[in-house]
mmCIF file of the N, C-alpha and C atoms, coordinates in Angstrom:
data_MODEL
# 
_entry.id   MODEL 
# 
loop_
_atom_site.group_PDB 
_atom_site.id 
_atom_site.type_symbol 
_atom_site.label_atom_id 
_atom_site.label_alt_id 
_atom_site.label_comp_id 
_atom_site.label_asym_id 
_atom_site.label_entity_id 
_atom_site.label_seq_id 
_atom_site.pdbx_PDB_ins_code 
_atom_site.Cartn_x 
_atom_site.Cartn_y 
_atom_site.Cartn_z 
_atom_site.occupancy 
_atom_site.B_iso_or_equiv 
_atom_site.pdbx_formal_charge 
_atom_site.auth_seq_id 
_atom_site.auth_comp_id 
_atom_site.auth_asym_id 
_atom_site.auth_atom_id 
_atom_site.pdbx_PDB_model_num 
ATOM 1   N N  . UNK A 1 1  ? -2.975  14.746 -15.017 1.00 0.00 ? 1  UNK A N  1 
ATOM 2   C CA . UNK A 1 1  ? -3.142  15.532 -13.824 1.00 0.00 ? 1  UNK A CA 1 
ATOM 3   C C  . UNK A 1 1  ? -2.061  15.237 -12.794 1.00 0.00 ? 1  UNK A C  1 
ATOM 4   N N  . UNK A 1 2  ? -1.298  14.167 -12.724 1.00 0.00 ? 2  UNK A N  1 
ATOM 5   C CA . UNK A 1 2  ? -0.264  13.506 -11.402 1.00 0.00 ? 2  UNK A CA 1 
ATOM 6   C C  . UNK A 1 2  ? 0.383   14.222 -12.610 1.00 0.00 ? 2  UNK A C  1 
ATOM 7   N N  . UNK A 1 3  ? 1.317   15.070 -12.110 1.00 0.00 ? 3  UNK A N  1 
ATOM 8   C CA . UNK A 1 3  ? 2.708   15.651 -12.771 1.00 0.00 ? 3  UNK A CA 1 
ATOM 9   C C  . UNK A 1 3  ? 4.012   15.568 -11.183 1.00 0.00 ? 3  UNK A C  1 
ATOM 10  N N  . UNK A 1 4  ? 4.964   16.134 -11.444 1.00 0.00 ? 4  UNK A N  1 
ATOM 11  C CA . UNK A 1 4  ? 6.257   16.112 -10.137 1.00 0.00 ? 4  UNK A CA 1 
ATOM 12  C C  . UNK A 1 4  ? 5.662   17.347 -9.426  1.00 0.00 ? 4  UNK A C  1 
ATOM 13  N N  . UNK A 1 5  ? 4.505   18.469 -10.125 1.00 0.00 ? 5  UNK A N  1 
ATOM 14  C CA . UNK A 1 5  ? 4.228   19.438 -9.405  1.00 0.00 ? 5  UNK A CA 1 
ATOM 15  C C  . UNK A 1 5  ? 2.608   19.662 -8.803  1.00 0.00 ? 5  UNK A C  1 
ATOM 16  N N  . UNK A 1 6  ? 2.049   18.634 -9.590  1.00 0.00 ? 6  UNK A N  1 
ATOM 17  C CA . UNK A 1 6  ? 0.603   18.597 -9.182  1.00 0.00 ? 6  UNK A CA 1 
ATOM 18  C C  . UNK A 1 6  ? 0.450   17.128 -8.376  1.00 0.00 ? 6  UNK A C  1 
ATOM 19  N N  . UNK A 1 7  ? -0.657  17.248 -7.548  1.00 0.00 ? 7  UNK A N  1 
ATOM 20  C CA . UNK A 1 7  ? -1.259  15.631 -7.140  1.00 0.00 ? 7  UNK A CA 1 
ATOM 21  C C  . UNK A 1 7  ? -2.675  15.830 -7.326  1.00 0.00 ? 7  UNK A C  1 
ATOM 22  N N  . UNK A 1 8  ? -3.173  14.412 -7.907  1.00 0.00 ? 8  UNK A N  1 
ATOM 23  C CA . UNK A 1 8  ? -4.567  14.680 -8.370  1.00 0.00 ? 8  UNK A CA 1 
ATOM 24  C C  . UNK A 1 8  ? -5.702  14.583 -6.753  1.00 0.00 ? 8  UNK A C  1 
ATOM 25  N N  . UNK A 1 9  ? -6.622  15.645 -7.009  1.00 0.00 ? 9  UNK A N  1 
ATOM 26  C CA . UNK A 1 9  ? -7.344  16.214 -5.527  1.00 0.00 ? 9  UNK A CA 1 
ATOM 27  C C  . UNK A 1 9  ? -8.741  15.347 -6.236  1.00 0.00 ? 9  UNK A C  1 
ATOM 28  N N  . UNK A 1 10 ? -9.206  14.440 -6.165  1.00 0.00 ? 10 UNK A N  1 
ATOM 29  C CA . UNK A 1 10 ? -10.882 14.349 -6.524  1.00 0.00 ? 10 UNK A CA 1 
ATOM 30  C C  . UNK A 1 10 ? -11.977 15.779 -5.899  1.00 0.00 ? 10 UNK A C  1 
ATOM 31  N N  . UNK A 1 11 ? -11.398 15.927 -4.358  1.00 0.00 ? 11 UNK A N  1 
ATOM 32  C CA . UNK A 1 11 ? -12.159 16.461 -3.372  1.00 0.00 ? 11 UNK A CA 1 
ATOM 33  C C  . UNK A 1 11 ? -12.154 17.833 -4.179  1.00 0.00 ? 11 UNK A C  1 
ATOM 34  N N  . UNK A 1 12 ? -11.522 18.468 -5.054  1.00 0.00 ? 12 UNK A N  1 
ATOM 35  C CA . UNK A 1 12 ? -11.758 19.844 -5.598  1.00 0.00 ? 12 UNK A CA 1 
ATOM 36  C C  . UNK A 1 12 ? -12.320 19.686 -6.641  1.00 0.00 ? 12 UNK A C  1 
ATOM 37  N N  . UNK A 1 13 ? -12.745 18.471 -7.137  1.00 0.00 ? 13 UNK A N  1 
ATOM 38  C CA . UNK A 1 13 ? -13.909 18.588 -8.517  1.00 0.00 ? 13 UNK A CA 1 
ATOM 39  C C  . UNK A 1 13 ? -14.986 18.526 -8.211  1.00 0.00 ? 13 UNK A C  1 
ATOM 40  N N  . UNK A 1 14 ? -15.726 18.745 -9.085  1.00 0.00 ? 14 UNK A N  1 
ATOM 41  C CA . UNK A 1 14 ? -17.368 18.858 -8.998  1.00 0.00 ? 14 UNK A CA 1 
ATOM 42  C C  . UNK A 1 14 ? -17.647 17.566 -9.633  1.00 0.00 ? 14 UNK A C  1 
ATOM 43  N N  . UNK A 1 15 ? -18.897 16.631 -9.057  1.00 0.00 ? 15 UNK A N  1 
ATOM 44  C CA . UNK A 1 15 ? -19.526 15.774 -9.520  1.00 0.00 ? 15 UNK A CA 1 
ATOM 45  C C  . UNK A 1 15 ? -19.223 15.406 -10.999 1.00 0.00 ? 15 UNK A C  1 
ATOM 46  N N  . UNK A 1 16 ? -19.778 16.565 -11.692 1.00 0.00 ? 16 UNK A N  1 
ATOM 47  C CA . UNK A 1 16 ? -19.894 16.170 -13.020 1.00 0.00 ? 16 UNK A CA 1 
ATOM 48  C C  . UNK A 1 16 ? -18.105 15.658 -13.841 1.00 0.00 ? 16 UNK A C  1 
ATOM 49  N N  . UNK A 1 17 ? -17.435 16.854 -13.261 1.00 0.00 ? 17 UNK A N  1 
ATOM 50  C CA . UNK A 1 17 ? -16.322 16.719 -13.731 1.00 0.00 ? 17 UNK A CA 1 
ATOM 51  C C  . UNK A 1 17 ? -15.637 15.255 -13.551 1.00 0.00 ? 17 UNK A C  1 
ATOM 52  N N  . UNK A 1 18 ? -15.762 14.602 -11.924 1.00 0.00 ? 18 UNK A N  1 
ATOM 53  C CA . UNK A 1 18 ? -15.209 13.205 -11.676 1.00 0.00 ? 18 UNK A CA 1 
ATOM 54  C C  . UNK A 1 18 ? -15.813 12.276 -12.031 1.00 0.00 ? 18 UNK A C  1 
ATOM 55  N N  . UNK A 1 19 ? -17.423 12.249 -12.499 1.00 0.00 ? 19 UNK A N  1 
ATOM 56  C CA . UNK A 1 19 ? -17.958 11.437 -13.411 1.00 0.00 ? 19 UNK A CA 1 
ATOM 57  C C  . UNK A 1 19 ? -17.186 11.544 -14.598 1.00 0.00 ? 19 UNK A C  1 
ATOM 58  N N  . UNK A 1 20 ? -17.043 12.481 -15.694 1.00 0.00 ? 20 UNK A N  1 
ATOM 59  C CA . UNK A 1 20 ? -16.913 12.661 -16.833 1.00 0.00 ? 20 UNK A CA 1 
ATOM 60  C C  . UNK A 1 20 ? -15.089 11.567 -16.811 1.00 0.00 ? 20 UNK A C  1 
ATOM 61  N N  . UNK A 1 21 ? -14.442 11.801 -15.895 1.00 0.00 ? 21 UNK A N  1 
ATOM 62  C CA . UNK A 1 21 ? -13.122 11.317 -15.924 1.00 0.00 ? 21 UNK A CA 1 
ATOM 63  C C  . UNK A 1 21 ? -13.653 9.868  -15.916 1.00 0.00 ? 21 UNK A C  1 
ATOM 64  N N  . UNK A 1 22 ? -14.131 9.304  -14.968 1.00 0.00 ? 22 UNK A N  1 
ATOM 65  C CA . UNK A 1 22 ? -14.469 7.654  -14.406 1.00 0.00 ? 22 UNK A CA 1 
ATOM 66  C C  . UNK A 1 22 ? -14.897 7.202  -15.810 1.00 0.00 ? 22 UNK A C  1 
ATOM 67  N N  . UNK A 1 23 ? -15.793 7.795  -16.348 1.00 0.00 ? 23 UNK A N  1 
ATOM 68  C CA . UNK A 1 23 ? -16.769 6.968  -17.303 1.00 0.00 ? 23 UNK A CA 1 
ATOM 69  C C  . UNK A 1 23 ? -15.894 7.561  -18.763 1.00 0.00 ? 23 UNK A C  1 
ATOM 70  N N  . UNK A 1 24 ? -14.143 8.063  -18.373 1.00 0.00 ? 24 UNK A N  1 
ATOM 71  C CA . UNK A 1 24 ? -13.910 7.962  -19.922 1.00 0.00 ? 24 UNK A CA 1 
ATOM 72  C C  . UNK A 1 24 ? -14.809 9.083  -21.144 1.00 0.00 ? 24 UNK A C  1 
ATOM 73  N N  . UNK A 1 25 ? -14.934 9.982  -20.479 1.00 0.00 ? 25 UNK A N  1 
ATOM 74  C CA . UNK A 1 25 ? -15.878 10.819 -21.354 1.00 0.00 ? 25 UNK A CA 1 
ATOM 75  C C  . UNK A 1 25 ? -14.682 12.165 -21.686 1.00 0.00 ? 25 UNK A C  1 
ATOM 76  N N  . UNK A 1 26 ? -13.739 12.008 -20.558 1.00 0.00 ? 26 UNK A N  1 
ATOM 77  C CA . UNK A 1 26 ? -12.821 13.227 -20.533 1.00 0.00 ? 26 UNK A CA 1 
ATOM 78  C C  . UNK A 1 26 ? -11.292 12.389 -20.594 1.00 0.00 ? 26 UNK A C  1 
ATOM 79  N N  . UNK A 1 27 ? -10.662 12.592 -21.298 1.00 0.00 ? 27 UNK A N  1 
ATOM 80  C CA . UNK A 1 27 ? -8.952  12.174 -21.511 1.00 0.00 ? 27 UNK A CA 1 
ATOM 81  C C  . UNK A 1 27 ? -8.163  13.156 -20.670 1.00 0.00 ? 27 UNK A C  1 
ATOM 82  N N  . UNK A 1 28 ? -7.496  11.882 -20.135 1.00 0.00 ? 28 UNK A N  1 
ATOM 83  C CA . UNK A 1 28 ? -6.650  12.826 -19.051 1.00 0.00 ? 28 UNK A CA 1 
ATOM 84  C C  . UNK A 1 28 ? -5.516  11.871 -19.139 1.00 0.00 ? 28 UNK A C  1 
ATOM 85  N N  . UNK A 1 29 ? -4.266  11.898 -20.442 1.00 0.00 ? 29 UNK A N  1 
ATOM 86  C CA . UNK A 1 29 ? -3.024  11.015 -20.355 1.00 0.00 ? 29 UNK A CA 1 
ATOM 87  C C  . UNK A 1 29 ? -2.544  10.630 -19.105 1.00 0.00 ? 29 UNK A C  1 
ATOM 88  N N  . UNK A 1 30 ? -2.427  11.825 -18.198 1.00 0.00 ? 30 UNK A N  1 
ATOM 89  C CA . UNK A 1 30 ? -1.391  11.203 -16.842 1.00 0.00 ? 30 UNK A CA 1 
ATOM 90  C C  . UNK A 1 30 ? -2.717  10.908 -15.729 1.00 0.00 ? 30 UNK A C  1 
ATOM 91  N N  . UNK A 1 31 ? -3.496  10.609 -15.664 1.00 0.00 ? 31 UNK A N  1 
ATOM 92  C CA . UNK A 1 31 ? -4.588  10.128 -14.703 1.00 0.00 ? 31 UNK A CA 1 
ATOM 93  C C  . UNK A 1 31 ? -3.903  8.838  -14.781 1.00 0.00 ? 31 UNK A C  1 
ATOM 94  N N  . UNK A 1 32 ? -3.609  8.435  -13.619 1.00 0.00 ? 32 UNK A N  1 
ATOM 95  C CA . UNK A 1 32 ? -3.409  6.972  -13.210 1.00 0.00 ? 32 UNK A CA 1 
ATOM 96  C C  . UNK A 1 32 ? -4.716  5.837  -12.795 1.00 0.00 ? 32 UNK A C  1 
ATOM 97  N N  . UNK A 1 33 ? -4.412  4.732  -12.524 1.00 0.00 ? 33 UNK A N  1 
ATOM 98  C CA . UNK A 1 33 ? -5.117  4.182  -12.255 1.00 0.00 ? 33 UNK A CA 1 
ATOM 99  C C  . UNK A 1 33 ? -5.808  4.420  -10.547 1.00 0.00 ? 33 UNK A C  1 
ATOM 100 N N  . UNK A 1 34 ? -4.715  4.439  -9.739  1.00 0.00 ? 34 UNK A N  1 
ATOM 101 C CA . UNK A 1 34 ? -4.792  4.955  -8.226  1.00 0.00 ? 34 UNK A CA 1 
ATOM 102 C C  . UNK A 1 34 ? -5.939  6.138  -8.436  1.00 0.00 ? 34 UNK A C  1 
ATOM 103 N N  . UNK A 1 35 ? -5.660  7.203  -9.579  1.00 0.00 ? 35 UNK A N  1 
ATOM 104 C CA . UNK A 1 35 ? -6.523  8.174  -9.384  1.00 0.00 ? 35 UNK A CA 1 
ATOM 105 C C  . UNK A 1 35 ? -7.861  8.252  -9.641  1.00 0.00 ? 35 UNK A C  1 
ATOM 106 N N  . UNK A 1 36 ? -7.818  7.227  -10.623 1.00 0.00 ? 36 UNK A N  1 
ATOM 107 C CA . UNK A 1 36 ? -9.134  7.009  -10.835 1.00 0.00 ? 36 UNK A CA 1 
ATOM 108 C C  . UNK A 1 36 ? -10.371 6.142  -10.086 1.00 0.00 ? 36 UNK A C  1 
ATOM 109 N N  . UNK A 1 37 ? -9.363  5.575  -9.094  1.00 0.00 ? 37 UNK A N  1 
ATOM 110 C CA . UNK A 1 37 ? -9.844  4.638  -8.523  1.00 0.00 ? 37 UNK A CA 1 
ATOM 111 C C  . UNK A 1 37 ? -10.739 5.390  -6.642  1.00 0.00 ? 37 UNK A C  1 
ATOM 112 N N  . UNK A 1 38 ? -9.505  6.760  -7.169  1.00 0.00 ? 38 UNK A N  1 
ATOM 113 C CA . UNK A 1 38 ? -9.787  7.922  -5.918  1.00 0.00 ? 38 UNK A CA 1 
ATOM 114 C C  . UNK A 1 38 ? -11.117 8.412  -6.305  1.00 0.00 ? 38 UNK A C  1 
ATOM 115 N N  . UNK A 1 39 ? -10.825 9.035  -7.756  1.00 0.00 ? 39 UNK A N  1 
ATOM 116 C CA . UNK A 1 39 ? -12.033 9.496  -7.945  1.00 0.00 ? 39 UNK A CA 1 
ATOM 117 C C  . UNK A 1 39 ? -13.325 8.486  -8.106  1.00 0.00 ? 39 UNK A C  1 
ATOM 118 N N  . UNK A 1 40 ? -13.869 7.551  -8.145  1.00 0.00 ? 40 UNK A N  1 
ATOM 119 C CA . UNK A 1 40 ? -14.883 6.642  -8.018  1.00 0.00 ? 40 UNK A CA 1 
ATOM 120 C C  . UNK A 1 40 ? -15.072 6.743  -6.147  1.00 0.00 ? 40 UNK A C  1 
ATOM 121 N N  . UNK A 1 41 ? -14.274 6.740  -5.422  1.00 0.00 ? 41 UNK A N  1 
ATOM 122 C CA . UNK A 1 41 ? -14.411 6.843  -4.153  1.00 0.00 ? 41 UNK A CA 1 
ATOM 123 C C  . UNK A 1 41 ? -15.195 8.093  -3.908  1.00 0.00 ? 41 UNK A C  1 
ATOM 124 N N  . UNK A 1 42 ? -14.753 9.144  -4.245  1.00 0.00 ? 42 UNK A N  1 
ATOM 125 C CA . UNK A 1 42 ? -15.302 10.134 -3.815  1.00 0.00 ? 42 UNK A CA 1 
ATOM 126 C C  . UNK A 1 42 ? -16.729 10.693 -4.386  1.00 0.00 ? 42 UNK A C  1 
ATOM 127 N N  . UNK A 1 43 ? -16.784 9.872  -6.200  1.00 0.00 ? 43 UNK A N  1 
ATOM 128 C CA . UNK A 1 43 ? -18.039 9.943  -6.139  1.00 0.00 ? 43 UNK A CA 1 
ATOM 129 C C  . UNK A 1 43 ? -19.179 9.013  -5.250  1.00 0.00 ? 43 UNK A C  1 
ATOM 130 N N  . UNK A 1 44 ? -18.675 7.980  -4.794  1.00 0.00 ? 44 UNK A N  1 
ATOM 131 C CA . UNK A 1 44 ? -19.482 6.793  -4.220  1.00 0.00 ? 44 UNK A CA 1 
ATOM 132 C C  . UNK A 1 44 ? -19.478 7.748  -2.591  1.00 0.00 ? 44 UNK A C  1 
ATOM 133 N N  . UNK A 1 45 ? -18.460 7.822  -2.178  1.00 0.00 ? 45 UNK A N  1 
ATOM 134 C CA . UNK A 1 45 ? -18.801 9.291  -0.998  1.00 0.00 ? 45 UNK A CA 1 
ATOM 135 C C  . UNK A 1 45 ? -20.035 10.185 -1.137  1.00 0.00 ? 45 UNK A C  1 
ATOM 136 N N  . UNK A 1 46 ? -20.291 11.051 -1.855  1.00 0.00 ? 46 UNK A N  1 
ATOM 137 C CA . UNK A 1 46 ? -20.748 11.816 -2.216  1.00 0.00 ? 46 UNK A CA 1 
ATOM 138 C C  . UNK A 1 46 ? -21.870 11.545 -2.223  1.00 0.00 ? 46 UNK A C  1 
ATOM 139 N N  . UNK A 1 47 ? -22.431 10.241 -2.451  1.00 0.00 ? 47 UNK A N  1 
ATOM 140 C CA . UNK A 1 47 ? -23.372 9.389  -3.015  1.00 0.00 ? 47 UNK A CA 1 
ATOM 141 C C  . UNK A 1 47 ? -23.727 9.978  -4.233  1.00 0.00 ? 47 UNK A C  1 
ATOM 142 N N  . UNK A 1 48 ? -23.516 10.295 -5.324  1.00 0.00 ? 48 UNK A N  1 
ATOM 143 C CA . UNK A 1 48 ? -23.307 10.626 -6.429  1.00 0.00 ? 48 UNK A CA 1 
ATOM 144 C C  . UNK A 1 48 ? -23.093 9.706  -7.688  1.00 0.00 ? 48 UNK A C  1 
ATOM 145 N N  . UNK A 1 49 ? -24.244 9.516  -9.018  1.00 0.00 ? 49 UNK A N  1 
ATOM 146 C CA . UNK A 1 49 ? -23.630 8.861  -10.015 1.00 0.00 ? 49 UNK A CA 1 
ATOM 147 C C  . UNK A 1 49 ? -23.275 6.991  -9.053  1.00 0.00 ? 49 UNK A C  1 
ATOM 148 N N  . UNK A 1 50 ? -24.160 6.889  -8.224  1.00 0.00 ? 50 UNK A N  1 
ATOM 149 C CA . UNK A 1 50 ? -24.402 5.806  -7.839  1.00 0.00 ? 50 UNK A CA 1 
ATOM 150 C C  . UNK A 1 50 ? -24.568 4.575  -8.460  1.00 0.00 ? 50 UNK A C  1 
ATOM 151 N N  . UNK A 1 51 ? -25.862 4.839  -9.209  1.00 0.00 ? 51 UNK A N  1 
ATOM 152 C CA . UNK A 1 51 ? -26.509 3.642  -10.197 1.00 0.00 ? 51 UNK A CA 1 
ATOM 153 C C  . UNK A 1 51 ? -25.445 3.380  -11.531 1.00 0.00 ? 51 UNK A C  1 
ATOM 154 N N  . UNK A 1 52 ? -24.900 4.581  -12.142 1.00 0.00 ? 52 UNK A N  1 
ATOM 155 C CA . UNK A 1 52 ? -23.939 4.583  -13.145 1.00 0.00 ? 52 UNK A CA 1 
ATOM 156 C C  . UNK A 1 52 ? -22.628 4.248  -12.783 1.00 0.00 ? 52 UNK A C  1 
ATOM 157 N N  . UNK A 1 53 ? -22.164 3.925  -11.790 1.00 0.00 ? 53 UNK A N  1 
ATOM 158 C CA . UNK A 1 53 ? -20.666 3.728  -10.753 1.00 0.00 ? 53 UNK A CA 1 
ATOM 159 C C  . UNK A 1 53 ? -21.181 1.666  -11.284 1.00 0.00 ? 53 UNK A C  1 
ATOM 160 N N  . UNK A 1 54 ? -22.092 2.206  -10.545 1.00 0.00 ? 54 UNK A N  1 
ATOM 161 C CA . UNK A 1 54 ? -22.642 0.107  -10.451 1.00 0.00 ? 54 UNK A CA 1 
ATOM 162 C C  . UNK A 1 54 ? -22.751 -0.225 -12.009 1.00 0.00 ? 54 UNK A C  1 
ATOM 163 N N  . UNK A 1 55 ? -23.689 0.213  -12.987 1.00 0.00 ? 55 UNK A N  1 
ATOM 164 C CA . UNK A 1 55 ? -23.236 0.148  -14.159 1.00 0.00 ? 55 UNK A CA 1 
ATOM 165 C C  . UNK A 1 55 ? -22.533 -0.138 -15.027 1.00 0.00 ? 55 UNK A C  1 
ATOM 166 N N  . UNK A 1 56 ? -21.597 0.637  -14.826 1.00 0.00 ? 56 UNK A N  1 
ATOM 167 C CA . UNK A 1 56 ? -19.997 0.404  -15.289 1.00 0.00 ? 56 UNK A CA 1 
ATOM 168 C C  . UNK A 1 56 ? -19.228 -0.511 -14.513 1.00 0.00 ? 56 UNK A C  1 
ATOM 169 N N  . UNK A 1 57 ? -19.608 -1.031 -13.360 1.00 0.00 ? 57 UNK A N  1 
ATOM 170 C CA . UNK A 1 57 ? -18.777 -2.051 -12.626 1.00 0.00 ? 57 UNK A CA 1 
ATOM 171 C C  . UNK A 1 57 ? -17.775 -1.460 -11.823 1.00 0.00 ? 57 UNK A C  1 
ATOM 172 N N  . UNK A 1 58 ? -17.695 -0.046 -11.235 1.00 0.00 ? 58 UNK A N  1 
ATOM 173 C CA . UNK A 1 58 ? -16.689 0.656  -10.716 1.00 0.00 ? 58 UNK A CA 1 
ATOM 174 C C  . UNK A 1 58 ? -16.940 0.756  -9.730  1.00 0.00 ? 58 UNK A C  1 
ATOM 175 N N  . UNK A 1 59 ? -17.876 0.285  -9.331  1.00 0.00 ? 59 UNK A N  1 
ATOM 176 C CA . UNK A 1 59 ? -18.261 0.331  -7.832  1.00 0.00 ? 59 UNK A CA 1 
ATOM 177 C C  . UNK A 1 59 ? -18.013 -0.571 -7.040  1.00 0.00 ? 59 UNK A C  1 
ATOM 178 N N  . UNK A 1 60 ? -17.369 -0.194 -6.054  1.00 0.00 ? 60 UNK A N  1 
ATOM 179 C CA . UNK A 1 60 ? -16.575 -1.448 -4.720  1.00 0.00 ? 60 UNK A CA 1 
ATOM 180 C C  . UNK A 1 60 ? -17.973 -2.328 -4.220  1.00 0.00 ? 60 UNK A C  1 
ATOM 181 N N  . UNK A 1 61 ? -18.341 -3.216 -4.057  1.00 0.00 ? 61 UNK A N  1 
ATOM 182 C CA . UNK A 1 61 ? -19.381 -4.114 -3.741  1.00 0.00 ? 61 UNK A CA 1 
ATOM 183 C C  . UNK A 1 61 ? -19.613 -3.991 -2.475  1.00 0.00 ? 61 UNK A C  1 
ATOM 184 N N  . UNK A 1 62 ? -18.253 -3.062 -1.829  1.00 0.00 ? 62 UNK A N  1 
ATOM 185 C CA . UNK A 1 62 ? -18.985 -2.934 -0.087  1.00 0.00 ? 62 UNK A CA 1 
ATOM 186 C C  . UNK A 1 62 ? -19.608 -1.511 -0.094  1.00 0.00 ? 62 UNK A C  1 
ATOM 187 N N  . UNK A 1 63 ? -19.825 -0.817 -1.209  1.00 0.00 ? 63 UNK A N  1 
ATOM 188 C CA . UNK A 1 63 ? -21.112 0.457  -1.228  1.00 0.00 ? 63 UNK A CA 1 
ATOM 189 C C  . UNK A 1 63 ? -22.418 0.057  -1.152  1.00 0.00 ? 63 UNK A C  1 
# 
């Protein structure tokens, strides 16, 4: 998704979709780490996929 012409937006996906990236359910070669780390933010924003964020250990400990 980070290409020289795109920047990755979390804020234009839907829940399911930025879960599916975090938890590795969806391959995305150029997803960086920064981005993924965006997208866990914005699901923990959202309050969204909460218990499964903590789960997986992706969750910042100050949520």
């Amino acid at each position: 998704m980070n290409t020289n012409s795109e920047t990755f937006n979390p804020g234009a996906l839907c829940s399911r979709k930025l879960w599916r990236l975090v938890a590795g359910q969806e391959q995305q070669p150029q997803l960086d780490e920064g981005s993924l780390r965006s997208a866990v933010a914005e699901l923990a924003e959202r309050r969204t996929y909460l218990t499964e964020l903590e789960r997986l250990g992706k969750l910042d400990p100050r949520h």
